[in-house]
C-alpha positions in Angstrom: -11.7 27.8 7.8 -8.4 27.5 6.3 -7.2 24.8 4.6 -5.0 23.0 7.3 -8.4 22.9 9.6 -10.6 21.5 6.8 -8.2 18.3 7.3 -8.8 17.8 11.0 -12.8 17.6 9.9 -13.9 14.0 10.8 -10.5 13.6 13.4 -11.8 11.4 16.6 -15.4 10.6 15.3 -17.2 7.7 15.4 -17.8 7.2 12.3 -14.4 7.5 10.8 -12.6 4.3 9.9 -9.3 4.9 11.7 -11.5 5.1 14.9 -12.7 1.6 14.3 -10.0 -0.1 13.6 -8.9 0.5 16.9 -10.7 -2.5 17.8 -8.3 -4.9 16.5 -5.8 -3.6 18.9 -7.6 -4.7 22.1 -5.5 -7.4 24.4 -1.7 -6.6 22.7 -2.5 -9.5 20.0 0.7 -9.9 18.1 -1.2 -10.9 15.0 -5.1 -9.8 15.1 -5.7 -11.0 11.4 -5.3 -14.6 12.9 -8.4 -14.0 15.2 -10.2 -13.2 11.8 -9.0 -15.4 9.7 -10.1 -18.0 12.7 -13.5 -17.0 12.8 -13.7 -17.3 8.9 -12.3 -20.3 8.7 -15.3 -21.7 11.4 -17.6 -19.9 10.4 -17.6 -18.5 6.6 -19.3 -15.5 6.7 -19.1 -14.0 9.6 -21.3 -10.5 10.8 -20.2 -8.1 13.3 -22.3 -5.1 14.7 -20.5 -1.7 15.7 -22.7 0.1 17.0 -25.1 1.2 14.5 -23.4 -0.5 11.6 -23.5 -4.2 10.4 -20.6 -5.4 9.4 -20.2 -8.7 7.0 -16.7 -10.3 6.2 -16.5 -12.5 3.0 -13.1 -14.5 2.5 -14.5 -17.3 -0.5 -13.3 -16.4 -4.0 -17.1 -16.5 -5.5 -18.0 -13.9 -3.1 -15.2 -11.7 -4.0 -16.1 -12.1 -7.5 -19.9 -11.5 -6.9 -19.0 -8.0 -5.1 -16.1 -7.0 -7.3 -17.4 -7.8 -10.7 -21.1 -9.1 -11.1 -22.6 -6.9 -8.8 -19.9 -4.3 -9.0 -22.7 -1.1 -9.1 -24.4 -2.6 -5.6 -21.5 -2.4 -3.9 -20.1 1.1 -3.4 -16.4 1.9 -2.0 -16.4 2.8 1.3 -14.9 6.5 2.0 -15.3 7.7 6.0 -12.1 8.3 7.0 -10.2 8.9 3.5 -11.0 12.3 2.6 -8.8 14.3 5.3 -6.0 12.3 3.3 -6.8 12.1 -0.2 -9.6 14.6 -0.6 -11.6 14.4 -3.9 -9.5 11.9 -5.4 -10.8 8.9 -7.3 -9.7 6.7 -4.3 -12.8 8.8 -2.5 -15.3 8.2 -5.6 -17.8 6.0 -7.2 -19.8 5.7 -10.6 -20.0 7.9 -13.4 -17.5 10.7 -11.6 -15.0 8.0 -10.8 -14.6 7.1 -14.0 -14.5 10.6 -15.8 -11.9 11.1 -13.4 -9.8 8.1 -13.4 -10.2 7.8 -17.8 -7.1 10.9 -18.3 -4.6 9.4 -16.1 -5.0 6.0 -17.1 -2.9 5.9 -19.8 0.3 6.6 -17.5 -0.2 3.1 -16.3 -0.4 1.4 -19.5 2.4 -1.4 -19.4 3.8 0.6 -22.4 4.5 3.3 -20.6 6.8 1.1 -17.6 9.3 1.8 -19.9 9.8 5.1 -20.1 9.5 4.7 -16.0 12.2 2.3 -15.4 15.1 4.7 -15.8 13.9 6.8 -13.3 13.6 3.7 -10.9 16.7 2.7 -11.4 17.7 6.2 -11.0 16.2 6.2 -7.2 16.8 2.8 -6.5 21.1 3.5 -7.0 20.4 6.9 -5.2 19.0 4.5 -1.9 22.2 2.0 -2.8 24.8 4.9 -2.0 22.8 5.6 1.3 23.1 1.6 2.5 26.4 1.7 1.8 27.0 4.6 3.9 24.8 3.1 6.4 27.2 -0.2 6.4 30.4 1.4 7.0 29.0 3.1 10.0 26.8 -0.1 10.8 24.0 2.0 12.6 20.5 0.4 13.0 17.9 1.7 10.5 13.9 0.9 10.6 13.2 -0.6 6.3 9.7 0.8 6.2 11.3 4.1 6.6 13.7 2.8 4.1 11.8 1.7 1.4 8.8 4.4 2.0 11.6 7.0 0.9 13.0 4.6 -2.1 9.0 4.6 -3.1 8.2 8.4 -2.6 11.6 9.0 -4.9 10.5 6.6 -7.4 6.8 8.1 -8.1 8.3 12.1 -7.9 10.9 10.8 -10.9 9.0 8.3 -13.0 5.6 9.8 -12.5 6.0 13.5 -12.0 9.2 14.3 -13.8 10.2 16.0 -10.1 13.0 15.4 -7.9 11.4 15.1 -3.9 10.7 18.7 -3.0 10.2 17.7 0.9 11.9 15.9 3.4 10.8 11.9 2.9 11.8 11.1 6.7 9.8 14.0 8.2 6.8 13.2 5.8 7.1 9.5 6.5 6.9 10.2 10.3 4.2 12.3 9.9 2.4 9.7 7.5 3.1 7.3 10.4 1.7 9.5 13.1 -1.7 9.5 11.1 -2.2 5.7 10.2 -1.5 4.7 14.0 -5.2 4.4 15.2 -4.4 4.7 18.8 -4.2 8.7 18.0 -7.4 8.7 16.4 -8.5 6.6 19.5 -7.1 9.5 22.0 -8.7 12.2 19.9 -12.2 10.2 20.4 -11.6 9.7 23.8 -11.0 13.3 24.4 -14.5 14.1 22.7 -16.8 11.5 24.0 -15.2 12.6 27.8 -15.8 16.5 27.0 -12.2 17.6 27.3 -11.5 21.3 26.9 -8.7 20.6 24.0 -7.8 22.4 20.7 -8.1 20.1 18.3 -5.6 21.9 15.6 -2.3 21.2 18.3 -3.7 16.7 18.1 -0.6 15.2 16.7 -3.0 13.7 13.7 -4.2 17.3 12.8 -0.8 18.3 12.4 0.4 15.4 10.6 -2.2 16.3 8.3 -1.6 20.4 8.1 1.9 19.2 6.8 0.5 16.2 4.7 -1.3 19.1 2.8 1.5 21.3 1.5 3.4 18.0 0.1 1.3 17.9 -3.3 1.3 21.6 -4.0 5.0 21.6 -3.8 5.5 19.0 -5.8 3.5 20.2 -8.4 5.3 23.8 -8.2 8.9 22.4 -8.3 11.1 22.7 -11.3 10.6 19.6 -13.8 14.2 17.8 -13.8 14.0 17.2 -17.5 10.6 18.6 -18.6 9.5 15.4 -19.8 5.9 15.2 -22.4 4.3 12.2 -21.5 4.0 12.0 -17.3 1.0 11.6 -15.0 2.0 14.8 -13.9 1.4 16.3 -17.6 -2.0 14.3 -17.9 -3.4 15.3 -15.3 -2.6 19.0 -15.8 -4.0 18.8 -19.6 -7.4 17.5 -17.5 -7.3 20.8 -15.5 -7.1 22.6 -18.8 -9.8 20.5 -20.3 -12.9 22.4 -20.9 -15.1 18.5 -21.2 -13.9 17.8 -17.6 -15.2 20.7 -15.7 -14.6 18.8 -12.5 -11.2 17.9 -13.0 -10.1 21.7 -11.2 -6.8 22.3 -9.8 -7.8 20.5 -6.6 -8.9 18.0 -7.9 -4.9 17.9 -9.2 -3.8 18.3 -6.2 -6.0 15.5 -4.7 -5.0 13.3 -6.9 -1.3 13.8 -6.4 -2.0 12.8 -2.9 -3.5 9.3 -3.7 0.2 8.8 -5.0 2.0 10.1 -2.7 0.5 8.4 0.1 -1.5 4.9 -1.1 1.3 4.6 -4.1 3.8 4.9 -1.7 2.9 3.1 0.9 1.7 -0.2 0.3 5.1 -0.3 -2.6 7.0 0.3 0.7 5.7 -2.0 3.1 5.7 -5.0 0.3 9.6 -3.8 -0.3 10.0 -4.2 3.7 8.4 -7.3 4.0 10.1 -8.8 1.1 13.4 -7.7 2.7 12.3 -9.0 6.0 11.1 -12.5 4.2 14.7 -13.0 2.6 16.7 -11.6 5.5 14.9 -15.1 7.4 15.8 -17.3 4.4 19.1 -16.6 3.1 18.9 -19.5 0.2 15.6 -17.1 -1.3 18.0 -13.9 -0.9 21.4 -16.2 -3.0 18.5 -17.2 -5.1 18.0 -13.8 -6.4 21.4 -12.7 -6.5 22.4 -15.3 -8.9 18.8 -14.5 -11.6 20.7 -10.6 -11.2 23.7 -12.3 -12.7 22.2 -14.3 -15.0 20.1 -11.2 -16.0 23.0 -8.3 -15.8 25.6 -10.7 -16.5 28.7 -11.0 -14.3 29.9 -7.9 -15.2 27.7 -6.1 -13.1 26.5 -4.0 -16.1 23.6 -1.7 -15.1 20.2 -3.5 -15.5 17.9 -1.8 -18.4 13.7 -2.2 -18.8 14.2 -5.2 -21.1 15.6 -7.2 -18.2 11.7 -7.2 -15.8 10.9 -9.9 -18.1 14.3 -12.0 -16.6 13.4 -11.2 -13.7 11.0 -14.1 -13.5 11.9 -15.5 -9.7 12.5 -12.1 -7.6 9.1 -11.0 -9.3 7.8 -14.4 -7.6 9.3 -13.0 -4.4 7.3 -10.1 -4.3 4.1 -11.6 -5.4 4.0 -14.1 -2.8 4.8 -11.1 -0.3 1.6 -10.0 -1.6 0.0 -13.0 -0.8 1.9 -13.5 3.0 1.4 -9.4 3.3 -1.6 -8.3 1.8 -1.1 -4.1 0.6 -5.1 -4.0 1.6 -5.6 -7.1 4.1 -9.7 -6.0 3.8 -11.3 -4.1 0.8 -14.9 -2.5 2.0 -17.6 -1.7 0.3 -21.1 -0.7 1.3 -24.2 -2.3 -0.1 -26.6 -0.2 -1.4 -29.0 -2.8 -2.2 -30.2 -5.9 -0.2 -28.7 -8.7 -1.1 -28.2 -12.5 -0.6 -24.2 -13.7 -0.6 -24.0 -17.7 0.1 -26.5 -18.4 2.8 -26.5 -15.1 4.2 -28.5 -11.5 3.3 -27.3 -9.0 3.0 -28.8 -5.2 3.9 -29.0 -1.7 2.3 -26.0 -0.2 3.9 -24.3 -3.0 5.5 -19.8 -2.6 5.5 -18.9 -5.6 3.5 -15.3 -6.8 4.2 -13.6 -8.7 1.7 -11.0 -10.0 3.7 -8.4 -10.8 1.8 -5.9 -11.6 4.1 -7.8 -14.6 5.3 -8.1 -16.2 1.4 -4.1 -15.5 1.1 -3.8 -18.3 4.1 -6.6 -20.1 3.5 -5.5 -24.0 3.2 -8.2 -24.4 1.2 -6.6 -23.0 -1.6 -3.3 -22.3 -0.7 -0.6 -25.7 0.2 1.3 -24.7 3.7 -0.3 -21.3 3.4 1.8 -20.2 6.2 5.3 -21.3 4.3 7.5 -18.7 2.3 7.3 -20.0 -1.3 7.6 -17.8 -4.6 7.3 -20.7 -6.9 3.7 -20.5 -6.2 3.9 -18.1 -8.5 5.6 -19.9 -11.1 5.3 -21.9 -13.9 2.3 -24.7 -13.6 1.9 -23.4 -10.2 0.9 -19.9 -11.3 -1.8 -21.2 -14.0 -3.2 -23.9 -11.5 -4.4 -21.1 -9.4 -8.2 -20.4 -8.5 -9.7 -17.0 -9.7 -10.1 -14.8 -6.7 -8.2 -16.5 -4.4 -5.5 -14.0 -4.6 -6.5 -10.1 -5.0 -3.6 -7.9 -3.7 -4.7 -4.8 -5.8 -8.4 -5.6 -5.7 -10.2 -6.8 -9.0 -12.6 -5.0 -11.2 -12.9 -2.7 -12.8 -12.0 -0.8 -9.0 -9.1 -2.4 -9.2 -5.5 -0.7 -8.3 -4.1 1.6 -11.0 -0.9 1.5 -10.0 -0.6 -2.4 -9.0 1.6 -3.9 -12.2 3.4 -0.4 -11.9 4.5 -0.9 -8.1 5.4 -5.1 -9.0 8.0 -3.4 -11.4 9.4 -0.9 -9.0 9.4 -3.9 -6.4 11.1 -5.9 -8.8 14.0 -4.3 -9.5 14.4 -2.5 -6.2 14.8 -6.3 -4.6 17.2 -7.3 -7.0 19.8 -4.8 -7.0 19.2 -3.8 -3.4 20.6 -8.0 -2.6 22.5 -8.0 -5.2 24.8 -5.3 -3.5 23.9 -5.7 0.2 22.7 -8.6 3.1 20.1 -6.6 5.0 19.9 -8.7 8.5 16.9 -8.2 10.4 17.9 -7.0 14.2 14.4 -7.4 15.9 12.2 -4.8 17.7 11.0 -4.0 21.2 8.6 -6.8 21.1 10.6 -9.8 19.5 13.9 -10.6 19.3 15.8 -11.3 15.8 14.7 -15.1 15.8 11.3 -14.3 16.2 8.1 -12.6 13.7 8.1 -8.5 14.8 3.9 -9.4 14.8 1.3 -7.2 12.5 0.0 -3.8 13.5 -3.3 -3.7 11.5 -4.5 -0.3 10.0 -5.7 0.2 7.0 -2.4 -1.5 6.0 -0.2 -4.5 7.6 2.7 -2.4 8.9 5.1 -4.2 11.3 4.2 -4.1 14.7 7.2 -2.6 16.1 8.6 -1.3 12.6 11.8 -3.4 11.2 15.0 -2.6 12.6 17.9 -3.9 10.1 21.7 -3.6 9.9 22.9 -3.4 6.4 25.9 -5.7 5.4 27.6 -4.7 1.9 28.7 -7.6 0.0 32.0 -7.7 -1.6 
């Protein structure tokens, strides 16, 4: 079996998470976390059986907490459906192998280390600035999470692996795109349950996946731009060569890379988009920013430098409560492998527990007008006043996101010279007009439904 057709393993089967997802695209809702977070609201916990699996959503704090940190070694990540994408990664493991995998790369995302990263940010982020203003003399229509996936994938190659991109972003991002839409998972299963004659190798997911798989490998093989000592990239190649980590092979480097170059990326990219979506609706949050960048850089325009994230105290706010509005995981699963009781209800030995994040971010129990815009949430008195666990964007844990403060910094700064320089106004989609929300297409992700078609304006 060659490598391309190990990835289509698990395509179309009932089993596998982008299969059941598919369920939260029955009737055309605009917004099927809104059905959820409904039911949650009524109900607290609320179970649902698929088929031969029970599953349990959780959206109070306590409960979070309980499955995240007290009872951390009960509740097991949950991995059908991620290994065609990310392999043997640490994103795929548990336990004692988890941790012997994740300990040698840690140190990359020690805030220390930001920066030594920020330069290279910068770097990508003024590459993306000479493409908008291109794009605003000619004034064509461009789709932002296309946009900022690119920015993203350029930032991590720089920062992270010391690489310039060695593919096409645009044609991986459609092919990334082509995987994460659960409808072609839903036409592969269709095609299997019905007994179609059909190869599965020519399904547009197996192929997005056949190219997915030479991406890491050729980023690990291209010239370093400045040969750079201390990179992930470095670390996790001195694990390969590390006698004590016998599992830490050259797939397992590869793998790894691909955790980066797919979760890293996206879910920096779709809280980018959505930010720029956010402010494109409120023009007084977008001056807002503009004038901390002048306060920051000065009126000079000087180029900013890594002492200036700390200034950056409002557009960080921005993105944080994009996080809260725009979850980058709206449910984290895990699978009980113990029985259990969680508030009034038990829990079984093998049941998918959803922590559903996305319903605590706009729960009015702990959130004032949890459907308004407001970054100052996250300032100030505001910020300290806030319950523990009511806001988990990256998870919490130990499990939590290794790259999470990493991706706020590249946010960050991409927001605030990107609008510093440019008015991105939002042009609509096929299913709303300008005035009106483009709606949520649930995946693992929140991705618009639709995508986000802008125009970009270049300010004088």
């Amino acid at each position: 079996m060659t490598a391309s057709h190990t990835h289509t393993q698990g395509l179309g089967e009932q089993e596998s998470i982008w299969f059941k997802l598919t369920a939260l695209h029955k009737g055309g809702i605009a917004n099927p976390m809104l059905v959820l977070q409904q039911l949650t609201e009524r109900h607290g916990i609320i179970t649902v059986n698929m088929g031969n699996e029970r599953v349990v959503f959780l959206s109070e704090p306590e409960h979070f907490k309980r499955v995240l940190v007290n009872k951390v070694d009960d509740y097991i990540k949950y991995f059908d459906g991620l290994k065609p994408i990310f392999g043997k990664s640490m994103i795929t493991h548990d336990g004692a192998l988890w941790q012997k995998i994740r300990m040698p790369q840690q140190p990359a995302f020690h805030p220390d280390m930001f920066t030594e990263y920020i330069p290279y940010f910068l770097t990508a982020i003024r590459s993306k600035m000479d493409t908008w203003s291109e794009l605003a003399r000619s004034g064509d229509t461009v789709e932002m999470v296309e946009q900022t996936w690119t920015l993203a994938a350029d930032m991590i190659c720089k920062a992270l692996f010391d690489r310039e991109m060695p593919f096409n972003p645009h044609v991986v991002f459609k092919y990334v795109k082509t995987y994460t839409d659960v409808m072609n998972h839903k036409s592969v299963r269709l095609k299997k349950v019905s007994g179609t004659d059909f190869e599965i190798t020519e399904e547009a997911t197996a192929k997005a996946m056949e190219v997915w798989a030479s991406v890491p490998p050729d980023v690990i093989d291209a010239d370093p731009r400045e040969n750079r000592d201390r990179t992930l990239l470095r670390m996790i190649q001195a694990a390969v060569a590390d006698p004590a980590i016998p599992e830490f092979d050259q797939q397992q480097a590869v793998d790894e890379l691909k955790q980066y170059l797919w979760a890293g990326t996206e879910t920096t990219a779709l809280t980018l988009a959505w930010a720029l979506y956010e402010t494109s609706r409120r023009p007084e949050i977008a001056e807002r920013i503009r004038r901390e960048g002048d306060e920051v850089y000065g009126n000079a325009g000087r180029e900013p430098a890594p002492a200036d994230y700390a200034g950056l105290a409002y557009t960080r706010a921005v993105i944080q409560e994009t996080m809260r509005m725009y979850p980058p995981i709206w449910g984290l699963i895990r699978v009980a492998s113990k029985d259990d009781v969680i508030g009034d209800r038990e829990i079984r030995a093998g049941d998918r527990i959803v922590l559903f994040a996305y319903g605590t971010h706009h729960s009015p129990k702990y959130w004032e007008e949890p459907e308004s815009f407001r970054p100052e949430r996250f300032m100030g008195e505001a910020a300290k006043r806030r319950k523990p666990y009511v806001y988990i964007p990256f998870g919490g844990g130990k499990r939590s996101c290794i790259g999470g403060a990493m991706s706020q910094v590249e946010n960050t700064f991409a927001l605030s010279m990107l609008l510093r320089r440019f008015r991105p106004e939002y042009a609509g989609n096929r299913f709303a007009p300008a005035d009106e929300h483009p709606g949520i297409n649930a995946t693992v992700t929140l991705t618009p439904r639709g995508g986000l078609n802008f125009r970009i304006r270049e300010l004088s």
